[in-house]
PDB file of the backbone (N, CA, C, O) and the ligand in Angstrom, with CONECT records:
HET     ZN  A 101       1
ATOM      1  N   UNK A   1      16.396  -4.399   6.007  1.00  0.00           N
ATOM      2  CA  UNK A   1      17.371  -4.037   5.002  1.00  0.00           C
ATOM      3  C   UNK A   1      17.306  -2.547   4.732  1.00  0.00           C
ATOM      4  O   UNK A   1      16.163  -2.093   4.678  1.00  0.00           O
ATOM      5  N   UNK A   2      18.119  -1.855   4.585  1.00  0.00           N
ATOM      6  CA  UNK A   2      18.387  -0.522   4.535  1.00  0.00           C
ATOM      7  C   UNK A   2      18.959  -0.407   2.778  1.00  0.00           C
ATOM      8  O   UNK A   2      19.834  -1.221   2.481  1.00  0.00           O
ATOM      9  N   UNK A   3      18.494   0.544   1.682  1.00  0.00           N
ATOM     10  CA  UNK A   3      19.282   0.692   0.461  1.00  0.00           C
ATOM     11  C   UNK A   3      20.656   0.706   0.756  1.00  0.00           C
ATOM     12  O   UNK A   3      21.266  -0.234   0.246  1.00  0.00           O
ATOM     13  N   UNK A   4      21.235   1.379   1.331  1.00  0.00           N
ATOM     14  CA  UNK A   4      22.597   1.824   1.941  1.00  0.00           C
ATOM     15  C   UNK A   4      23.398   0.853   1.952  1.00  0.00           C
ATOM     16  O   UNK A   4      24.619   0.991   1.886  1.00  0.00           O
ATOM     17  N   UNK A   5      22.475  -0.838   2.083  1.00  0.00           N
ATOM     18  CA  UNK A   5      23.618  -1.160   2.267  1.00  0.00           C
ATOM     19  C   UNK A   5      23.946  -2.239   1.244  1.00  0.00           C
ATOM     20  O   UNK A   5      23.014  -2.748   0.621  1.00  0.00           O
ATOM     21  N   UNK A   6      25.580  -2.744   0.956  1.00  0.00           N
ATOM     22  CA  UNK A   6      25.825  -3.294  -0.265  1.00  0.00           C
ATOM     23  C   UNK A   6      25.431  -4.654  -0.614  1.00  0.00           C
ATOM     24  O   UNK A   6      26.022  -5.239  -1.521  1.00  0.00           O
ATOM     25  N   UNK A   7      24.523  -5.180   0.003  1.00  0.00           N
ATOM     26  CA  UNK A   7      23.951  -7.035  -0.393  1.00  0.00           C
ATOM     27  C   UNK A   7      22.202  -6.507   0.551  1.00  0.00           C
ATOM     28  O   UNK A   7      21.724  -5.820   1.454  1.00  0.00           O
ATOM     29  N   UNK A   8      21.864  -7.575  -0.657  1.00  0.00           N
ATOM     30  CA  UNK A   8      20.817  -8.128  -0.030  1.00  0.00           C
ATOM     31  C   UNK A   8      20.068  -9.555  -0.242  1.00  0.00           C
ATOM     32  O   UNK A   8      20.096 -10.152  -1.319  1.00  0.00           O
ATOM     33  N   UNK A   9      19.451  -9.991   0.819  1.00  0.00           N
ATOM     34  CA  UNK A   9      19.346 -11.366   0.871  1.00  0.00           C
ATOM     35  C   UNK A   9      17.617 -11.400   0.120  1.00  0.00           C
ATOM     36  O   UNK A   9      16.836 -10.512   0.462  1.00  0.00           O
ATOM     37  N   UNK A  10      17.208 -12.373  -0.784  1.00  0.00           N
ATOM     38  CA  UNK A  10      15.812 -12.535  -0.355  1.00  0.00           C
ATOM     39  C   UNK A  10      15.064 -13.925  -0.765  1.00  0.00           C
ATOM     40  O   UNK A  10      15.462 -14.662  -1.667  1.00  0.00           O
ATOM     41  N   UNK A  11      14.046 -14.136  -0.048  1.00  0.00           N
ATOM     42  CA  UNK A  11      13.998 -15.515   0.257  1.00  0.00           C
ATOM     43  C   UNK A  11      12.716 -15.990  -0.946  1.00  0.00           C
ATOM     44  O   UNK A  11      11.863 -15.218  -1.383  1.00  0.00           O
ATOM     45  N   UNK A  12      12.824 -17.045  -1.210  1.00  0.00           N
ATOM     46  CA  UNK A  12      11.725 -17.522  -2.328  1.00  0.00           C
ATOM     47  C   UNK A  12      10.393 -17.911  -1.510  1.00  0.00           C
ATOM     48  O   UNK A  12      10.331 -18.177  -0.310  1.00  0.00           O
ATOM     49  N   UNK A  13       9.366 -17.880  -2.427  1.00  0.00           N
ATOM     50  CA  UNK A  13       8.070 -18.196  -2.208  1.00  0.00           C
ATOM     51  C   UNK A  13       7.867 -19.484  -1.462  1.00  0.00           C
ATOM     52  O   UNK A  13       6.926 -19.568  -0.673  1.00  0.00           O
ATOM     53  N   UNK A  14       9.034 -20.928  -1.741  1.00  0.00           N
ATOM     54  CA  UNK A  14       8.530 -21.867  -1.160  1.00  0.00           C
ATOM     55  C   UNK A  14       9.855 -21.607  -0.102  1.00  0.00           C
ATOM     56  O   UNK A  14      10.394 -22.703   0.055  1.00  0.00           O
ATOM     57  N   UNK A  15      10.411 -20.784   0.505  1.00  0.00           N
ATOM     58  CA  UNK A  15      11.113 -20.517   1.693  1.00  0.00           C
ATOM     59  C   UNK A  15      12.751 -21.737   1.775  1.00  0.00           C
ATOM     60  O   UNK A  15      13.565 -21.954   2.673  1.00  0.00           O
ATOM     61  N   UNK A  16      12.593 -22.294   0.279  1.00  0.00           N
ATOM     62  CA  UNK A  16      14.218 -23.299   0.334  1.00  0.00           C
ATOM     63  C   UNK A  16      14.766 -22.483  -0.241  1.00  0.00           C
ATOM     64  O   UNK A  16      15.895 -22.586   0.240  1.00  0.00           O
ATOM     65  N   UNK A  17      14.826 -21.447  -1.189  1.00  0.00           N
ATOM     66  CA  UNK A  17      15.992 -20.563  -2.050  1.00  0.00           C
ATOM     67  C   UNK A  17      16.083 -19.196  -1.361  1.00  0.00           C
ATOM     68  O   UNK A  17      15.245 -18.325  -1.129  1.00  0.00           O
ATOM     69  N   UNK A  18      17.388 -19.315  -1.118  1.00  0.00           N
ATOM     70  CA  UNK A  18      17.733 -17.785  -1.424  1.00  0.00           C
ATOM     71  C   UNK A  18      18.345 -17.203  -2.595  1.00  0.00           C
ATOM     72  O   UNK A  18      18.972 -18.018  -3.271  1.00  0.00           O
ATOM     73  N   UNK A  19      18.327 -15.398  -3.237  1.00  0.00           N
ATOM     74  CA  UNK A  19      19.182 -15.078  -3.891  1.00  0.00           C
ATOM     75  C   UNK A  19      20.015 -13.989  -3.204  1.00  0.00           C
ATOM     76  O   UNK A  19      19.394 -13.036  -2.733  1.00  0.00           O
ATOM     77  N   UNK A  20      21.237 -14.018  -3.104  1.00  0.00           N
ATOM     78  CA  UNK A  20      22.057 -13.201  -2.753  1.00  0.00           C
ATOM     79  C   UNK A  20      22.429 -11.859  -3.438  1.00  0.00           C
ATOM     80  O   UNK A  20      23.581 -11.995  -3.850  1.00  0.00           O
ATOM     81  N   UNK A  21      21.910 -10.492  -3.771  1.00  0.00           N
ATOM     82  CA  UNK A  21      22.663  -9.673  -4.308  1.00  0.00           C
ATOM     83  C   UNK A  21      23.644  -8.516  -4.085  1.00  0.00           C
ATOM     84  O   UNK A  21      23.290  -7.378  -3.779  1.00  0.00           O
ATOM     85  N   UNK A  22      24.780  -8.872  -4.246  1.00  0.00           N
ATOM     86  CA  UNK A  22      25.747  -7.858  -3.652  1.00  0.00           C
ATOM     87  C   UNK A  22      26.200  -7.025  -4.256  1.00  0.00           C
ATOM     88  O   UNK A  22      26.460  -7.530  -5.348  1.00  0.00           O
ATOM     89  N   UNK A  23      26.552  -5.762  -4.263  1.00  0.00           N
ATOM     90  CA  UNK A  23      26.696  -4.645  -5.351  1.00  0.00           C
ATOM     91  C   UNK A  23      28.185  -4.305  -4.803  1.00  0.00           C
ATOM     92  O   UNK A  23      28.458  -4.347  -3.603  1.00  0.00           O
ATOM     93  N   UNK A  24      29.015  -4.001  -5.706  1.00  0.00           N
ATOM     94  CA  UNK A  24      30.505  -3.717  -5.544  1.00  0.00           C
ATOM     95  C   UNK A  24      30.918  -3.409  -6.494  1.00  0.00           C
ATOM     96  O   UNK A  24      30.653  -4.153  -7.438  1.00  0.00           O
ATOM     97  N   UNK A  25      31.786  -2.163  -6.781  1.00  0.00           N
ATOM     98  CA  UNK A  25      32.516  -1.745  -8.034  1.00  0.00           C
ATOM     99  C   UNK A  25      32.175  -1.636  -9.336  1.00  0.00           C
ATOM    100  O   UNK A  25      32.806  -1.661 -10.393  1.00  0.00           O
ATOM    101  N   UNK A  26      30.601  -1.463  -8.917  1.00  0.00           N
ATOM    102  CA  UNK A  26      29.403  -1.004 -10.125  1.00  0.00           C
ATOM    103  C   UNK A  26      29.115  -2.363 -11.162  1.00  0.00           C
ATOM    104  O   UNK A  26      28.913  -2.307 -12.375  1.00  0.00           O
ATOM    105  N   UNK A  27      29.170  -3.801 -10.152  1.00  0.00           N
ATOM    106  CA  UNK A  27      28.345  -4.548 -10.240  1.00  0.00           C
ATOM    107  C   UNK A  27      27.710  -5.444  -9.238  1.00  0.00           C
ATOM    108  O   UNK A  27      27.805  -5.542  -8.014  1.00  0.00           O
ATOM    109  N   UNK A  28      27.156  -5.951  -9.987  1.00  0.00           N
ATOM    110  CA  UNK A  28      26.256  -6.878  -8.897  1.00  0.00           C
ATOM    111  C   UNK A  28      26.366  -8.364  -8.902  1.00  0.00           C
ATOM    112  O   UNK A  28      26.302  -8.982  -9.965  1.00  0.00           O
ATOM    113  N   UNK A  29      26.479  -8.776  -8.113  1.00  0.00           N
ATOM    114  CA  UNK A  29      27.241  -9.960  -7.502  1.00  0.00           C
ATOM    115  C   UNK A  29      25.783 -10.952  -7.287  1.00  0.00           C
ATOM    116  O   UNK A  29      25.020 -10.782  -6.335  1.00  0.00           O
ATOM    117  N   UNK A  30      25.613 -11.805  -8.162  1.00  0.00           N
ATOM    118  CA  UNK A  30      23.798 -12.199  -7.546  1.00  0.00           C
ATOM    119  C   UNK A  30      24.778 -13.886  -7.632  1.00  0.00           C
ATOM    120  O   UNK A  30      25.614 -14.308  -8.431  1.00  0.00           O
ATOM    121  N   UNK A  31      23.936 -14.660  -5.976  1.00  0.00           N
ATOM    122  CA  UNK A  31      24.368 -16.083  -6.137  1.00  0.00           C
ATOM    123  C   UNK A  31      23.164 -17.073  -5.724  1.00  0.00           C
ATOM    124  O   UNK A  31      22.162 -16.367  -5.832  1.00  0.00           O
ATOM    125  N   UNK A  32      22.997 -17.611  -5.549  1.00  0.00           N
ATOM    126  CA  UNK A  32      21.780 -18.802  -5.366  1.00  0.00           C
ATOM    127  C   UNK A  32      21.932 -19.709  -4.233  1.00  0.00           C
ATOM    128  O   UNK A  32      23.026 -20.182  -3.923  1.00  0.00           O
ATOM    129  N   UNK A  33      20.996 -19.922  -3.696  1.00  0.00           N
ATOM    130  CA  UNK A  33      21.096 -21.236  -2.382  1.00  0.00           C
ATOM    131  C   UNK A  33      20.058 -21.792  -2.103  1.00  0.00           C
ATOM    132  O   UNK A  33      18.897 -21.388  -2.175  1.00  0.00           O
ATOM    133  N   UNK A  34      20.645 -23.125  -1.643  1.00  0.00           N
ATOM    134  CA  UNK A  34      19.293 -23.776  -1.509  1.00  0.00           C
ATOM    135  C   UNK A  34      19.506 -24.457  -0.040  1.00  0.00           C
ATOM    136  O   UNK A  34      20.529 -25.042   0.315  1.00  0.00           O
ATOM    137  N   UNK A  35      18.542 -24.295   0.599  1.00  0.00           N
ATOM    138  CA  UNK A  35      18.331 -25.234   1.880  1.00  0.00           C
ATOM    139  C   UNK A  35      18.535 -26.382   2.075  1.00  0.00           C
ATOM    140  O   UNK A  35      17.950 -27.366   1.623  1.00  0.00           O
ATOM    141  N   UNK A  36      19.450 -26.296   2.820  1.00  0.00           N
ATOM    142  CA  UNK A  36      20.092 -28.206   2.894  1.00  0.00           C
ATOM    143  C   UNK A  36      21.093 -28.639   1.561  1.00  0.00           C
ATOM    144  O   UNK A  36      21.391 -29.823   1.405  1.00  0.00           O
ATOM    145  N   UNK A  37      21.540 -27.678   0.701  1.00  0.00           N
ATOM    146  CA  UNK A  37      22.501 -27.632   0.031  1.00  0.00           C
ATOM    147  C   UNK A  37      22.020 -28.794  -1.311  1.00  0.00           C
ATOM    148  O   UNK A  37      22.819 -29.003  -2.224  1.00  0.00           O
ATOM    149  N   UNK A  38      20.980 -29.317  -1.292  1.00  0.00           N
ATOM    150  CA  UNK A  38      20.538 -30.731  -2.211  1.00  0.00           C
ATOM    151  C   UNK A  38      20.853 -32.003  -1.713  1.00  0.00           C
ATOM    152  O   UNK A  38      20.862 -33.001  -2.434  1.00  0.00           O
ATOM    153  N   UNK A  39      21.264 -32.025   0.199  1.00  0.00           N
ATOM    154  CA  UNK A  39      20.772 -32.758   0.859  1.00  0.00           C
ATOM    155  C   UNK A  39      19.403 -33.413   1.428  1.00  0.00           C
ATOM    156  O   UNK A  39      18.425 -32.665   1.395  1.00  0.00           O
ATOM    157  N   UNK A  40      19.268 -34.335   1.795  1.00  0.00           N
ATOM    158  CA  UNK A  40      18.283 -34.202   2.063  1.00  0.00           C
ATOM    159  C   UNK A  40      17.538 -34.003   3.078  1.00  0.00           C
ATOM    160  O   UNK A  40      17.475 -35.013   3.780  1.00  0.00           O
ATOM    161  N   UNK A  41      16.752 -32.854   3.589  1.00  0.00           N
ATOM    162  CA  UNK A  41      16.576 -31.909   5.073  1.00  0.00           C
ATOM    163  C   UNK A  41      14.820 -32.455   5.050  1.00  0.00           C
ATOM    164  O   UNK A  41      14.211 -32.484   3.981  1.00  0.00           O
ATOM    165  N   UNK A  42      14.222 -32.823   6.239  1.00  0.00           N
ATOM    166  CA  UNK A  42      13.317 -32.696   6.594  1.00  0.00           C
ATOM    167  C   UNK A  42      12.539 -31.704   6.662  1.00  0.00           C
ATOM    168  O   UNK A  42      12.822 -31.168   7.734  1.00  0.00           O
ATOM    169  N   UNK A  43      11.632 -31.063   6.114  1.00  0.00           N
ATOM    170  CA  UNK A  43      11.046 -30.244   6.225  1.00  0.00           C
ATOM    171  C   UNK A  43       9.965 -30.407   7.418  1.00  0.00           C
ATOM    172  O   UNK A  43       9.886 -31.432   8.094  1.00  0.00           O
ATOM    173  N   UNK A  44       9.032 -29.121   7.619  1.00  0.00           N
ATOM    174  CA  UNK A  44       7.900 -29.342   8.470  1.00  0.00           C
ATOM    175  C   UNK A  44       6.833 -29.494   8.107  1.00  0.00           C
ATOM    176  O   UNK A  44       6.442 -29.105   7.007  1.00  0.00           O
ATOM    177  N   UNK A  45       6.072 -30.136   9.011  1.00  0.00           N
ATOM    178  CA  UNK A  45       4.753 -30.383   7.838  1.00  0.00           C
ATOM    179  C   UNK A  45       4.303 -29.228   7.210  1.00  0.00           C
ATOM    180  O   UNK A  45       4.347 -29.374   5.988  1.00  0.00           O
ATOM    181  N   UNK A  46       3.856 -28.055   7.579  1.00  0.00           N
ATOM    182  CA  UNK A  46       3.447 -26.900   7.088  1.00  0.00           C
ATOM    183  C   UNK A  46       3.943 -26.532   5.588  1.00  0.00           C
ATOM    184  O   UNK A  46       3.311 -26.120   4.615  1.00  0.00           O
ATOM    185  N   UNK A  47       5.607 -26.900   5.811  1.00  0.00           N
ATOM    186  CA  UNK A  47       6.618 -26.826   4.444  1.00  0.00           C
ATOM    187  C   UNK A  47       6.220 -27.736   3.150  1.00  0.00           C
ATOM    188  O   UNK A  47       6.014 -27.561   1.949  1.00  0.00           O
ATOM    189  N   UNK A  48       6.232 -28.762   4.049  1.00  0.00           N
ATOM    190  CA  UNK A  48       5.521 -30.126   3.093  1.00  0.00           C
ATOM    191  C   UNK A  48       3.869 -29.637   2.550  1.00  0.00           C
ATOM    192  O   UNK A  48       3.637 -29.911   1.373  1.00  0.00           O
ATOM    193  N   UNK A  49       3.151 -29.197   3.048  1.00  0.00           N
ATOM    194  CA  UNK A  49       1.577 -28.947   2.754  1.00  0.00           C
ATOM    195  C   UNK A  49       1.567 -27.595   1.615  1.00  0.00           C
ATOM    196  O   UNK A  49       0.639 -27.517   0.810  1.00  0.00           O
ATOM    197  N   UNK A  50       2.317 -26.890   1.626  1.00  0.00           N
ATOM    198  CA  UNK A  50       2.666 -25.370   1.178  1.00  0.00           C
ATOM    199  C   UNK A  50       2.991 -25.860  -0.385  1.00  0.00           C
ATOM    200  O   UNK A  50       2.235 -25.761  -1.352  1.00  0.00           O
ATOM    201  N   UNK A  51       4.477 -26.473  -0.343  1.00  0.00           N
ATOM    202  CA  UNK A  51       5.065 -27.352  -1.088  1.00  0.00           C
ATOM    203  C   UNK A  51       4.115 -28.000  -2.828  1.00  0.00           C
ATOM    204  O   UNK A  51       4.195 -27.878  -4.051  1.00  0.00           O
ATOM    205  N   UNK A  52       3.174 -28.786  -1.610  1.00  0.00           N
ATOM    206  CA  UNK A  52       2.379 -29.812  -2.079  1.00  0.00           C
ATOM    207  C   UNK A  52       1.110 -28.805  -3.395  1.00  0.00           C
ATOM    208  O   UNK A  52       0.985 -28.740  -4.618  1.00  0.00           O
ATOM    209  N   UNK A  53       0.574 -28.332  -2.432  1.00  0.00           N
ATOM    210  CA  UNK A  53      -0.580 -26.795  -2.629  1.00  0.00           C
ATOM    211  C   UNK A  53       0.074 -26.171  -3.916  1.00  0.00           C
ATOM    212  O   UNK A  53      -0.403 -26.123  -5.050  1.00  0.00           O
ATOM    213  N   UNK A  54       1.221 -25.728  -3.482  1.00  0.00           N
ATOM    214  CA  UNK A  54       1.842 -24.656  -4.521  1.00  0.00           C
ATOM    215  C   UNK A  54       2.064 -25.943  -6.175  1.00  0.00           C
ATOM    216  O   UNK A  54       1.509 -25.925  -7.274  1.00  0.00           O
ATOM    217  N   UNK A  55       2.760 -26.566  -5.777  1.00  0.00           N
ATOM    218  CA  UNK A  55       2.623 -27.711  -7.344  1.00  0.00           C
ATOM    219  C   UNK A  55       1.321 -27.933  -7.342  1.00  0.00           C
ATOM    220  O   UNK A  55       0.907 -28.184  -8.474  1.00  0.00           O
ATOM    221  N   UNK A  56       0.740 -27.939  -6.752  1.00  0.00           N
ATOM    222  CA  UNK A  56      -0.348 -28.972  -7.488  1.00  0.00           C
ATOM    223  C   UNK A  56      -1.577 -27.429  -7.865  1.00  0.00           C
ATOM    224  O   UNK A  56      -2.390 -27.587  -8.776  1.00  0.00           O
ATOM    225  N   UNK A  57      -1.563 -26.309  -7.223  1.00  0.00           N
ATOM    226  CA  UNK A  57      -2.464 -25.400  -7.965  1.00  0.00           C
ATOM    227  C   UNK A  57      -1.657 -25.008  -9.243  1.00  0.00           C
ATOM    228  O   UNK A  57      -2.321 -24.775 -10.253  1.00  0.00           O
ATOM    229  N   UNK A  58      -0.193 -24.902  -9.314  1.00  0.00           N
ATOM    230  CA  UNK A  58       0.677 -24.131 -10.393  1.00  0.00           C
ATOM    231  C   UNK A  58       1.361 -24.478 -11.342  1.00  0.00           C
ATOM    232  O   UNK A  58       1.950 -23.882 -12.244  1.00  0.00           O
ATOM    233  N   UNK A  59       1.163 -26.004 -10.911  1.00  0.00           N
ATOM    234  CA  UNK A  59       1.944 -26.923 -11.671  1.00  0.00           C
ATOM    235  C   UNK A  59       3.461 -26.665 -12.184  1.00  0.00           C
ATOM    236  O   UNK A  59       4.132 -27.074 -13.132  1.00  0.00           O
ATOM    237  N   UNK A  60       3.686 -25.730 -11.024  1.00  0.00           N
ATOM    238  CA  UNK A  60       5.405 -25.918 -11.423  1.00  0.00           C
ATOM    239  C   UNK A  60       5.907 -26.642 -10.247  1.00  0.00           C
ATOM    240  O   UNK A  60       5.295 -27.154  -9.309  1.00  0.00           O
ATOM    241  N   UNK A  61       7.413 -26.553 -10.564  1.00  0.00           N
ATOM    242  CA  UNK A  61       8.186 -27.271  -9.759  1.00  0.00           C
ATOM    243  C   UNK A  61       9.506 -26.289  -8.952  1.00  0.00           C
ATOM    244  O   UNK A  61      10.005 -25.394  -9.634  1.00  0.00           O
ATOM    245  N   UNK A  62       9.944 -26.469  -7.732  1.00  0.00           N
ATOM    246  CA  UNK A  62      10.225 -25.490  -7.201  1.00  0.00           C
ATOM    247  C   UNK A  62      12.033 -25.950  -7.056  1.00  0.00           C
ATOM    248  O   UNK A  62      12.739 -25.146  -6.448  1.00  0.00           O
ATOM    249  N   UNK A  63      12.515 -26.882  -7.472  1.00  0.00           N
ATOM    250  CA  UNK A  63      13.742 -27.450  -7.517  1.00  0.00           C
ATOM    251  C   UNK A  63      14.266 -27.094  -8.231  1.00  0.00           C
ATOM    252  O   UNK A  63      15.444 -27.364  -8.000  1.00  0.00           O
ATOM    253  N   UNK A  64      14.112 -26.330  -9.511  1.00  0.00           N
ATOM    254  CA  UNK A  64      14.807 -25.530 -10.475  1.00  0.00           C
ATOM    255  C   UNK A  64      14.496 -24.035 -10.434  1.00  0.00           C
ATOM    256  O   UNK A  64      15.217 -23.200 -10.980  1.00  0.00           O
ATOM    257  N   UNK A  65      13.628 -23.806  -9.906  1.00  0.00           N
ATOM    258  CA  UNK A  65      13.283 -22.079 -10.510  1.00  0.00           C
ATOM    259  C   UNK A  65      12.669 -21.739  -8.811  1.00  0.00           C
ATOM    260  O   UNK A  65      12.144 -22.288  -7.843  1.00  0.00           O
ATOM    261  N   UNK A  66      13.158 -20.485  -9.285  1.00  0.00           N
ATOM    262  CA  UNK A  66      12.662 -19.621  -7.872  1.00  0.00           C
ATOM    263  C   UNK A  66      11.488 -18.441  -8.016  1.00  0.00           C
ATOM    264  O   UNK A  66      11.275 -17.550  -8.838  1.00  0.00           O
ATOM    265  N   UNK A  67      10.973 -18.803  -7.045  1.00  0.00           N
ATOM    266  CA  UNK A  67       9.650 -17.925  -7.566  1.00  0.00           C
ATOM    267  C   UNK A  67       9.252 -16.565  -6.106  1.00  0.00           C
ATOM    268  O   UNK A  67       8.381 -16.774  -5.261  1.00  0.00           O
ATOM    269  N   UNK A  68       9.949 -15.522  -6.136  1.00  0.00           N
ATOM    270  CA  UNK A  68       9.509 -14.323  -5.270  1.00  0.00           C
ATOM    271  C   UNK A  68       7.940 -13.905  -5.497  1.00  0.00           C
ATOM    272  O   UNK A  68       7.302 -13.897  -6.550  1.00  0.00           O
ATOM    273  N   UNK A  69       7.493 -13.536  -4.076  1.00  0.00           N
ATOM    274  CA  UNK A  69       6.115 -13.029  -4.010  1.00  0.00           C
ATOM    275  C   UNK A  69       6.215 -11.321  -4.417  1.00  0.00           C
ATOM    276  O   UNK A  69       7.267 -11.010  -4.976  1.00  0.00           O
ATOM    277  N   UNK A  70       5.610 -10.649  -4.276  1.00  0.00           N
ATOM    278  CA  UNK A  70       5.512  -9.339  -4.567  1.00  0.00           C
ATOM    279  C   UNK A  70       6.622  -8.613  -4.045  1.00  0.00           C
ATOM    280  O   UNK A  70       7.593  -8.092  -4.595  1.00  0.00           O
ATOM    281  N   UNK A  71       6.137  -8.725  -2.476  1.00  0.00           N
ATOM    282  CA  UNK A  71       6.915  -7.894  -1.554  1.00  0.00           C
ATOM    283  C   UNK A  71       8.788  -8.283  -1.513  1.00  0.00           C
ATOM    284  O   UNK A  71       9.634  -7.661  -0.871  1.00  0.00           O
ATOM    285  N   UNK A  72       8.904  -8.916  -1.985  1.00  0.00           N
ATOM    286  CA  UNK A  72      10.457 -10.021  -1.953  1.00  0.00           C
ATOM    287  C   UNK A  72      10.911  -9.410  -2.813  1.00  0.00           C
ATOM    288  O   UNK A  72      11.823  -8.587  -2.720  1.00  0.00           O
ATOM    289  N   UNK A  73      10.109  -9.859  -4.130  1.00  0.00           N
ATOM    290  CA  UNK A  73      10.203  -8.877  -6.170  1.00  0.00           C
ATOM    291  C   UNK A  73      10.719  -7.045  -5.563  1.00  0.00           C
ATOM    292  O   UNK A  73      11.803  -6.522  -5.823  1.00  0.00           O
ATOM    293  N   UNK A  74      10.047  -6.664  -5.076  1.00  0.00           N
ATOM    294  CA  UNK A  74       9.342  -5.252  -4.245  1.00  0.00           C
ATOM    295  C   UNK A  74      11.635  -4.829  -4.126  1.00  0.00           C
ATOM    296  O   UNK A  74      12.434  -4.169  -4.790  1.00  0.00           O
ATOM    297  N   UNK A  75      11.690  -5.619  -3.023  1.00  0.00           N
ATOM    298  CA  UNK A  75      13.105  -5.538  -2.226  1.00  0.00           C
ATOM    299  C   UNK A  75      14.013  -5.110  -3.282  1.00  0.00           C
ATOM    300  O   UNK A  75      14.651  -4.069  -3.442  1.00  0.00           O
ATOM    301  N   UNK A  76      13.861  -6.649  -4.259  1.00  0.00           N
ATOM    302  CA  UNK A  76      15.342  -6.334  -4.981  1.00  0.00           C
ATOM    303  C   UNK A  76      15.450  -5.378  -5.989  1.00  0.00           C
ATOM    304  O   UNK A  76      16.457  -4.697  -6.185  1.00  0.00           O
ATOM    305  N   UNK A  77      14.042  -5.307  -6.858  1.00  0.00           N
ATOM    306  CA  UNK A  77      13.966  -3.963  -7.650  1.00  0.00           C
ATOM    307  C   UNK A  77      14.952  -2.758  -7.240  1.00  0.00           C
ATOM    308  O   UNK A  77      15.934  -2.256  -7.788  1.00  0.00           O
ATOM    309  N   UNK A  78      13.966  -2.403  -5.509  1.00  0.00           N
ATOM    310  CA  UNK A  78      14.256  -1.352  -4.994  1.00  0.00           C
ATOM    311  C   UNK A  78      15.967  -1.470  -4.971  1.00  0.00           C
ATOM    312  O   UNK A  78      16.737  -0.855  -5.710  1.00  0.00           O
ATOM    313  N   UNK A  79      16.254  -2.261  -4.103  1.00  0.00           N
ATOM    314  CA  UNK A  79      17.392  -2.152  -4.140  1.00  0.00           C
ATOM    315  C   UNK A  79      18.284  -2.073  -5.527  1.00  0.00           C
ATOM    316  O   UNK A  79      19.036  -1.099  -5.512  1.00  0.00           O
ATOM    317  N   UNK A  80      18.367  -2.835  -6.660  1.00  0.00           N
ATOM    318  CA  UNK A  80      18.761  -2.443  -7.775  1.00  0.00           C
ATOM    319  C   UNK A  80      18.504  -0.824  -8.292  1.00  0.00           C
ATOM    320  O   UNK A  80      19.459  -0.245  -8.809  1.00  0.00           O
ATOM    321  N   UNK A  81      17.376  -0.207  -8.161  1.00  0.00           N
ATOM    322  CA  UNK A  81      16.846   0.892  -8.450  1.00  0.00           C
ATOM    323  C   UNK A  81      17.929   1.673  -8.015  1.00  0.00           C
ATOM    324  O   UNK A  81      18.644   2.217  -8.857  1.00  0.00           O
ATOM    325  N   UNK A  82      18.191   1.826  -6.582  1.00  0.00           N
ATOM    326  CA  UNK A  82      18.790   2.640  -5.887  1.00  0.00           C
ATOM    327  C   UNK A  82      20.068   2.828  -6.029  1.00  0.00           C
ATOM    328  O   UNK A  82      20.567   3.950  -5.948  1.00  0.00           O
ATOM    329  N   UNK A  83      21.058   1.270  -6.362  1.00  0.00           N
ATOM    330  CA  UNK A  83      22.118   1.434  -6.718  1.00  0.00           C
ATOM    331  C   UNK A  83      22.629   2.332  -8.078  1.00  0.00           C
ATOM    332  O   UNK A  83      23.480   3.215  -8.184  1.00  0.00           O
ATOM    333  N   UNK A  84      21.864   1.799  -8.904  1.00  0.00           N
ATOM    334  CA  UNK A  84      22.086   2.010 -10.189  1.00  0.00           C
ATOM    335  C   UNK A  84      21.801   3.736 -11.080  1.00  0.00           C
ATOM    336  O   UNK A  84      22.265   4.314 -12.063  1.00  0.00           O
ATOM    337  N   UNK A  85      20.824   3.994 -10.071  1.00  0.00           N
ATOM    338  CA  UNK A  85      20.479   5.481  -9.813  1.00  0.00           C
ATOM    339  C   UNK A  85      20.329   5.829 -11.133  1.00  0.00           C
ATOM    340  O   UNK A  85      20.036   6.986 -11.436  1.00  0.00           O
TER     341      UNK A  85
HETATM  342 ZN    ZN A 101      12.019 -21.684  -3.783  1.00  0.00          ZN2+
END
């Protein structure tokens, strides 16, 4: 991803959400997605074990709320930063 340019994608901690933010006409356009749309998609085991790990050390739940790691957090700042100048 380059600042330059007007969206950026970034992916959540348990790898089913994205947030979309797109900047246009001095706002920002932010939308939400989820993997498999709230179908229901097979995951891989790795997904499933990660999944499992992450609730059960954090006791949250990952079907409502999205949770970015540093470097993800890191992206969109920057990118907000830059637009907004
Ligand atoms: Zn997630």
């Amino acid at each position: 991803m380059k600042l330059e340019d007007n969206k950026i994608i970034i992916e959540s901690e348990c790898g089913t959400h994205l947030l979309r933010c797109e900047y246009c006409d001095e706002k920002f356009d932010i939308s939400f997605y989820t993997y498999g749309n709230g179908q229901s998609v097979k995951s891989k085991i790795w997904g499933r074990l990660k999944y499992a790990f992450l609730h059960l050390f954090t006791g949250q739940l990952f079907s409502d709320q999205m949770i970015f790691n540093e470097k993800e957090s890191k992206k969109l700042v920057d990118f907000i930063n830059y637009k907004i100048k």
